[in-house]
C-alpha positions in Angstrom: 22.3 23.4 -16.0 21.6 19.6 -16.2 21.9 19.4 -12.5 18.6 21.8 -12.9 16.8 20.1 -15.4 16.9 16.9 -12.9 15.9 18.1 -10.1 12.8 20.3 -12.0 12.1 17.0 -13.6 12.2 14.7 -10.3 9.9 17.4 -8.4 7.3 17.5 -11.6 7.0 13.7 -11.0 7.0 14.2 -7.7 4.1 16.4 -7.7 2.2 14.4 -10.6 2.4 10.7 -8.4 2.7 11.7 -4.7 -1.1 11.6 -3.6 -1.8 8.5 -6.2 0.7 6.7 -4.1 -0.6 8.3 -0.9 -4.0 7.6 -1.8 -2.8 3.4 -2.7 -1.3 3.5 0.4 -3.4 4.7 3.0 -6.1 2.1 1.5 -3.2 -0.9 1.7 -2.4 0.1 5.0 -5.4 1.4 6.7 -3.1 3.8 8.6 -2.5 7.9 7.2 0.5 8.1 8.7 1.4 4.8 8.1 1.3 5.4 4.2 2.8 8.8 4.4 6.2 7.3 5.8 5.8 4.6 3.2 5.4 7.4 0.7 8.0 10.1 2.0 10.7 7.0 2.3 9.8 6.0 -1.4 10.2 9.2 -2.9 13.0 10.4 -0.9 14.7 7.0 -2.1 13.7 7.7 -5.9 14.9 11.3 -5.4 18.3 9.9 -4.0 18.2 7.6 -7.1 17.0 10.0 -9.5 19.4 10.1 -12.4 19.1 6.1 -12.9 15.3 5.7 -11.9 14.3 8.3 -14.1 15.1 6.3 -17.3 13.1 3.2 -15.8 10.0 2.1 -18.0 7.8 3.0 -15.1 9.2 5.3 -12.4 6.0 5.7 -10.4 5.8 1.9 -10.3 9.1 1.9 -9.1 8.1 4.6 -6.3 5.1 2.3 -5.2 6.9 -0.9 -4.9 9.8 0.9 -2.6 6.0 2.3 -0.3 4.4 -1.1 -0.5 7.3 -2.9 0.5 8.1 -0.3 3.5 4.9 -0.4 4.7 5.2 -4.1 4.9 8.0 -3.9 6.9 6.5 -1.7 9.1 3.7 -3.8 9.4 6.0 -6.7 10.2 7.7 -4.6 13.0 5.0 -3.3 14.6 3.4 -7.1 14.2 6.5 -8.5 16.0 6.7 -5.9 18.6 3.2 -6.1 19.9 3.2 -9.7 20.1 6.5 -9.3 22.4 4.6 -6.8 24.5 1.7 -9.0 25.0 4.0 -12.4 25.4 5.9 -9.5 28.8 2.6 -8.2 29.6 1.0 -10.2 32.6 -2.5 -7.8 32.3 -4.8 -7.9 29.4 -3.6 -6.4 26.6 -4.0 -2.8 25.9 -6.1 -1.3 23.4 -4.6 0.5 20.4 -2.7 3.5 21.1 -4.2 5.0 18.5 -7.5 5.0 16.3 -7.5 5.3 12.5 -9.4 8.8 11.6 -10.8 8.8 8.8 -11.4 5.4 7.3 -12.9 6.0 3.5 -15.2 3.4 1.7 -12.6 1.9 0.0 -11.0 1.1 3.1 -13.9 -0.5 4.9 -14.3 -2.6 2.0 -11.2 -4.3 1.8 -11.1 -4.5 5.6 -11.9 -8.7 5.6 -9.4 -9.2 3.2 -6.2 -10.5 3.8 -3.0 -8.5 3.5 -2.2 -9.7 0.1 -5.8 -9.7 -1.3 -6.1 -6.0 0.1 -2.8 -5.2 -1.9 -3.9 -6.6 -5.5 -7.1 -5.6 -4.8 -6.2 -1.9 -3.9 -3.5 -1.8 -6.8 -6.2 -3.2 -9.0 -9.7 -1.1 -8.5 -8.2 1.7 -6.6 -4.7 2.3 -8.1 -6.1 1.4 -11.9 -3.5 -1.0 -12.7 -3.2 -4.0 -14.6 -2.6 -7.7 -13.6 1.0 -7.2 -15.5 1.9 -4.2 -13.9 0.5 -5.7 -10.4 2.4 -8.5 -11.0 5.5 -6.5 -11.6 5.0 -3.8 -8.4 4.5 -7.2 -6.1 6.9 -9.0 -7.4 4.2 -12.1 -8.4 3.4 -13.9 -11.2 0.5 -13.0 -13.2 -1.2 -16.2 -12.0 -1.0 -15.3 -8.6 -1.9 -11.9 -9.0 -5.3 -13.3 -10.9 -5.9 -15.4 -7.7 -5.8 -13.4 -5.2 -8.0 -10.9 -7.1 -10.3 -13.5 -7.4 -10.2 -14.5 -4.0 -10.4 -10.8 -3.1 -13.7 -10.4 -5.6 -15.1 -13.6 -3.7 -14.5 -12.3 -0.3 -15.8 -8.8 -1.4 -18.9 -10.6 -2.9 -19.5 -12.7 0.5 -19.2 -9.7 2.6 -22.0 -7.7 0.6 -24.4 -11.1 0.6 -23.7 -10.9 4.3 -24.6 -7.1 4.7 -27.7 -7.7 2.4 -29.1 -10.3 4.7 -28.6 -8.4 7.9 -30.6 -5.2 6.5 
């Protein structure tokens, strides 16, 4: 009966934080697929994990840390591997394989942002959380975390002055 109770209570949590994280991630990332690896590989690790995670002050934050960090790697392997193709490749180098298909607002405006900025910044205005519970997902001090949100809010800032004086 317990056995039960678990595995009702992982798929209510399951149901109640998949597209958030989704969501997060396909705004981090840029990529839809991308994210929903991130996310299946998160939550197929917290299910796996269940009876511990489940008594964790913040399971959900848990679940996005595992998705940031896999999409991270991913991004670092797919980094690494294109550069070795185009170090092999004596031509010019090819265009992407495949084209993002729906790119929302959100994800346009974070585009000139770098990697971490876009993180912070995507936990922060489109994921709702706090510098503390930033800090805590990416594993940063609450310092850095305020930084690179600044930095973020500067770049975001420059980019709209930009777009104002082209119009």
């Amino acid at each position: 009966m317990r056995l039960t109770s678990q595995r009702d209570e992982f798929e209510t949590f399951f149901l109640d934080n998949y597209d958030n994280v989704l969501r997060l991630l396909v705004v981090m990332t840029g990529s839809h697929e991308q994210a929903t690896d991130a996310t299946q590989e998160a939550f197929i690790r917290a299910h796996a994990r269940w009876s511990r995670i489940r008594s964790y002050e913040s399971p959900a934050g848990w679940v996005r840390r595992i998705a940031i960090n896999r999409s991270r790697d991913t991004y670092r392997s797919d980094r690494r591997r294109r550069l070795r193709e185009l170090a092999h490749s004596t031509g010019e180098p090819s265009q992407p394989s495949e084209m993002v298909e729906s790119v929302t607002m959100a994800l346009v405006m974070l585009e000139p942002l770098s990697p971490r900025q876009r993180e912070v910044a995507s936990l922060f205005y489109i994921d709702d959380r706090s510098v503390i519970e930033i800090s805590s997902i990416l594993g940063l001090s609450e310092g850095t975390v305020k930084s690179h949100l600044s930095e973020a809010r500067a770049a975001l800032r420059s980019a709209v002055d930009r777009d104002q004086v082209e119009t």
